[in-house]
SEKOLLO-823649 format. One record per residue (C-alpha): y, x, z; residue number from 1; residue in one letter. Coordinates in nm, 2 decimals, padded with zeros to 4 digits. Layout:
REM SEKOLLO-823649
Y  X  Z  NUM  a
...
REM end
This chain:
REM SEKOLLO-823649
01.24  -00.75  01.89  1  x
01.60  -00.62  01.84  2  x
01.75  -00.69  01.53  3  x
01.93  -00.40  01.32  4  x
02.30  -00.44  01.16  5  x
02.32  -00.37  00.83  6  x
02.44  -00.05  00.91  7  x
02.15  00.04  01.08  8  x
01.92  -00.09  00.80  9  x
02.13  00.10  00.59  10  x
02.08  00.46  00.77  11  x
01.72  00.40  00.78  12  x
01.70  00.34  00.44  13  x
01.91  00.65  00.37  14  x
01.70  00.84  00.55  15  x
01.38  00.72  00.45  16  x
01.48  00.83  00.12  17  x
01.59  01.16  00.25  18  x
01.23  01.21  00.36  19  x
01.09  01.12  00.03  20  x
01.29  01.39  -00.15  21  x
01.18  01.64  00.14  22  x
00.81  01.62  00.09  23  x
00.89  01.63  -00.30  24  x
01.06  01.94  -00.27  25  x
00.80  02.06  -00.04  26  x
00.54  01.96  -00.23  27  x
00.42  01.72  -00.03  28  x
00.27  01.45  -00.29  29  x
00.07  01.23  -00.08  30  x
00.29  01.17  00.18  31  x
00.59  01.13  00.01  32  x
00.39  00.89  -00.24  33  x
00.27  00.69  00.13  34  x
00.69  00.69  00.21  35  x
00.73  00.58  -00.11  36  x
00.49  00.27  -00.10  37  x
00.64  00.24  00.25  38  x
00.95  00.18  00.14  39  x
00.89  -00.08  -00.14  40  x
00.72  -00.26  00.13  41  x
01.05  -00.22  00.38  42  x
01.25  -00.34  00.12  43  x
01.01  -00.65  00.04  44  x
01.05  -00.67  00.34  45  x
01.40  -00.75  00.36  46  x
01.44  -00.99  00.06  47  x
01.11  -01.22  00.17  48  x
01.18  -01.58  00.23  49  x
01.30  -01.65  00.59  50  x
01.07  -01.85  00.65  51  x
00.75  -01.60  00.60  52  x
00.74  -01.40  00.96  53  x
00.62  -01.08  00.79  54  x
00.59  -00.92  00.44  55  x
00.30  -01.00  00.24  56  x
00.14  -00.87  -00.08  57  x
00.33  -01.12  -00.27  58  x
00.67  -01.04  -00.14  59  x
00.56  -00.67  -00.22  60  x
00.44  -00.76  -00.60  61  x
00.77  -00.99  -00.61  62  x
00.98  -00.75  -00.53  63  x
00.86  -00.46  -00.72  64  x
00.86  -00.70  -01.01  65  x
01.24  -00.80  -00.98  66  x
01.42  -00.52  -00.91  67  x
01.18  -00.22  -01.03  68  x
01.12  -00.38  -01.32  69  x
00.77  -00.18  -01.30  70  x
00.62  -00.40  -01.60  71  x
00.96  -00.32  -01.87  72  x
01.03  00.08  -01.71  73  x
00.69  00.18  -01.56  74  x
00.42  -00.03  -01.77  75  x
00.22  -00.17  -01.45  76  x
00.28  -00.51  -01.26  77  x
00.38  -00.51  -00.93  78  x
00.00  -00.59  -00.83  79  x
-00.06  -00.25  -00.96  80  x
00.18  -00.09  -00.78  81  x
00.03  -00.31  -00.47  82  x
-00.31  -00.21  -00.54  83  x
-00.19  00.18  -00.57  84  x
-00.01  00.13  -00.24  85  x
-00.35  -00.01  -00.05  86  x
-00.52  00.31  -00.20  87  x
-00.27  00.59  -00.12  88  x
-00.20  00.42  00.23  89  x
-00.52  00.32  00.33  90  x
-00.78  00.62  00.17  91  x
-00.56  00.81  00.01  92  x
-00.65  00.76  -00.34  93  x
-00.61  00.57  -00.59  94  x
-00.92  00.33  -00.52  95  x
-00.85  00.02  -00.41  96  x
-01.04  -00.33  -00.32  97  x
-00.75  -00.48  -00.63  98  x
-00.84  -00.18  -00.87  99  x
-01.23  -00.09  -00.79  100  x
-01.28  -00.50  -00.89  101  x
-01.10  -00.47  -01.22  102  x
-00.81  -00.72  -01.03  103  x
-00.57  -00.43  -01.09  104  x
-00.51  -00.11  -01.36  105  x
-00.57  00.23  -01.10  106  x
-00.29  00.43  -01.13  107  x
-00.28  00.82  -01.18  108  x
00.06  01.04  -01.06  109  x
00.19  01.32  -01.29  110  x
00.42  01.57  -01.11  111  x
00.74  01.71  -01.22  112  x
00.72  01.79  -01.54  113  x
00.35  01.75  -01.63  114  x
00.16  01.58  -01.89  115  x
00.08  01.21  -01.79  116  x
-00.22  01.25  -02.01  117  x
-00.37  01.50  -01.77  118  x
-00.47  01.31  -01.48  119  x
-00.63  01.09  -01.76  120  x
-00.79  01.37  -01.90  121  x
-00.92  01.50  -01.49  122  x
-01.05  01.17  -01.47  123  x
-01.25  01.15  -01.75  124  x
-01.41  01.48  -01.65  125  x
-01.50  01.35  -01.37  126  x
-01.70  01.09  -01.48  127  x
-01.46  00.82  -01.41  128  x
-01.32  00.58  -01.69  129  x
-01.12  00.33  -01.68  130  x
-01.01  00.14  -01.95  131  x
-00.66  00.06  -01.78  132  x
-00.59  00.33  -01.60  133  x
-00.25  00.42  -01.66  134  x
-00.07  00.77  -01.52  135  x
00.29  00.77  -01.37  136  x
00.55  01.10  -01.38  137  x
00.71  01.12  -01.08  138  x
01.02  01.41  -01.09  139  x
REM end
């Protein structure tokens, strides 16, 4: 497999993130959430241990936990975040073998400038409770 320069990395990164803010602005909330756990898991991928051949759910949970500092900013570990990733990528939503087993908190979006709360609230009416469920703004 042919190796990118860092300037190559770099441009796809760039534009990986150009993407993101295209389906935001579009309105496009599940695939821009799918780019976004995409990218945590490029970028995981990039600062795993040489010797590991590919990125793993602990280089993911590892990496979100150094440099997102999801626990201090965002209130979730980087298994939740993991566990969110498996559900928006795999069935899009936010079920997941880590969450639906109690291993992880589920984790609800808020967009723009809505209410955290009313995901929460959505949920509930639905017959759903979790005790850890937490709710994320993304802007």
């Amino acid at each position: 497999m042919e190796r990118l320069g860092s300037r190559g990395v770099v441009s796809n990164i760039e534009t990986h993130v150009a993407a993101i803010h295209l389906c935001l602005k579009n309105h496009f909330r599940m695939p821009a959430l799918a780019l976004i756990y995409c990218g945590i898991d490029v970028l995981a991928n990039l600062s795993r241990p040489a010797d590991n051949s590919e990125v793993m759910k602990p280089d993911f949970v590892n990496w979100a936990e150094r440099y997102m500092k999801c626990e201090e900013l965002l209130a979730v570990s980087g298994l939740d975040l993991y566990a969110a990733r498996c559900g928006i990528l795999h069935t899009y939503t936010m079920d997941s073998r880590l969450s639906t087993t109690g291993r992880a908190k589920p984790i609800l979006y808020a967009w723009g400038d809505k209410n955290p709360d009313e995901p929460m609230k959505v949920l509930r009416s639905l017959g759903r409770t979790h005790p850890l469920a937490t709710a994320l703004r993304i802007k």
